[in-house]
C-alpha positions in Angstrom: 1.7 -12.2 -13.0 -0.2 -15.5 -11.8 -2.6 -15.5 -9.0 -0.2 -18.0 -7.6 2.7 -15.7 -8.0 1.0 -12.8 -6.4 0.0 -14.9 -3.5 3.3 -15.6 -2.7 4.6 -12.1 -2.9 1.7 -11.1 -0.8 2.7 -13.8 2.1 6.0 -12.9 2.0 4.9 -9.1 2.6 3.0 -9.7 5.4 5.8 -12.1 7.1 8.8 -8.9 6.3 5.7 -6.9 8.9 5.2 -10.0 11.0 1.8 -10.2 10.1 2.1 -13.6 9.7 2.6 -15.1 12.4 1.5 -12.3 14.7 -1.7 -11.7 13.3 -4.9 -13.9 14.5 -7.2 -15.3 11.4 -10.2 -12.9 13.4 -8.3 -10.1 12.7 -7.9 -10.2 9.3 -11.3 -11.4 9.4 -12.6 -8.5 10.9 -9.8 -6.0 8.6 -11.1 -8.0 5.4 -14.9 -7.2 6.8 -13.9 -3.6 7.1 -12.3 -3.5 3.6 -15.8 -4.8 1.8 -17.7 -1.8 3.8 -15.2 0.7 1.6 -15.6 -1.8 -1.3 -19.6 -1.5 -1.2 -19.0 2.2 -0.5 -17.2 3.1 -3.9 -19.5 0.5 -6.1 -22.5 2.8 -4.7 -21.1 5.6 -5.7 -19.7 4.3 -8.6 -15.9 4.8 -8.1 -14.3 2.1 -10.0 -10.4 3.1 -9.4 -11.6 2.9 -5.5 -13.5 -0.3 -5.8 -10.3 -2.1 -7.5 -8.4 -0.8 -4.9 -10.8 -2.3 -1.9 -11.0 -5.5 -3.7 -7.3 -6.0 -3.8 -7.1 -5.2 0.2 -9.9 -7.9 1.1 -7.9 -10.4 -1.4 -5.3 -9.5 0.9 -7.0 -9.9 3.7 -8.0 -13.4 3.3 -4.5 -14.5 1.4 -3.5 -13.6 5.2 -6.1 -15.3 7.0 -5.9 -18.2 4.9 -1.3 -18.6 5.5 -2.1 -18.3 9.1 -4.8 -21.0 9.0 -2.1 -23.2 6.9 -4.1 -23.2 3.7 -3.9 -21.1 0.3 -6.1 -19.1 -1.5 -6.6 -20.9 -4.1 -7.1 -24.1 -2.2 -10.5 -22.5 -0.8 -11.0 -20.9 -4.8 -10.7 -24.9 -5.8 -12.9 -26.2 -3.1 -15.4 -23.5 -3.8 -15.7 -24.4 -7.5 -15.6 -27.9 -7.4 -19.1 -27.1 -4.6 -20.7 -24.8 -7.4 -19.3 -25.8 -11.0 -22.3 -28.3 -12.1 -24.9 -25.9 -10.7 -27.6 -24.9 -13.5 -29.9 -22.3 -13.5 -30.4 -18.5 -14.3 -29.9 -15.1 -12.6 -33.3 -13.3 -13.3 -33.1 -9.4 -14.1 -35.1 -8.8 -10.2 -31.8 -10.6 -8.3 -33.3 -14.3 -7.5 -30.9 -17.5 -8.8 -33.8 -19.8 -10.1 -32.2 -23.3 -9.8 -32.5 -25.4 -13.2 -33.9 -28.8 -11.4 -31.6 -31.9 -12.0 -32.7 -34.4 -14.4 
C-alpha cells in the first residue's frame, strides 16, 4: 500500500471516531509528543517490534494534526525535502553533520 493510500485510510479512521474535526492540532501534538517518549523508550532498550509500533502512532499523529490543519502529510514530507535535498556534507561517527561548504 502507498503512503498516499494509507494516509487516506488513516483520515477516514479518525473522521468514523470524530477525531477529525473534534480534535485540536495541540492535541495530537501533544499525543504525537507522547508517542516519541514510548518510541525513544523501546530504541533504548532495543525493542524493535515496539519501536515500529510507536513510529506508526506518531505517523498517525501528525497525518491527524496535519487533515485538521487542511494539509497532507506528504505535502509537509515535499516541502521538507525540497528545504534539505541539495544539502552536502557528512555525518561523522561522534554525531556532528559537518556541512560540505558551497562552491
Amino acid at each position: 500500500m502507498s503512503l498516499d493510500e494509507l494516509e487516506s485510510l488513516v483520515i477516514g479512521w479518525a473522521k468514523a471516531r470524530q477525531i477529525i474535526p473534534n480534535a485540536t492540532s495541540t492535541a495530537q501534538l501533544l499525543k504525537a509528543v507522547s508517542e516519541m517518549g514510548e518510541l525513544a523508550d523501546a530504541v533504548n532498550k532495543g525493542q524493535r517490534e515496539e519501536m515500529k509500533d510507536a513510529v506508526g502512532d506518531v505517523v498517525v499523529c501528525l497525518i491527524n494534526l496535519c487533515a485538521l490543519e487542511g494539509t497532507s502529510l506528504g505535502e509537509c514530507l515535499g516541502g521538507a525535502w525540497n528545504e534539505i535535498k541539495d544539502r552536502r556534507g557528512v555525518l561523522l561517527p561522534n554525531g556532528v553533520f559537518v556541512k560540505e561548504e558551497a562552491k
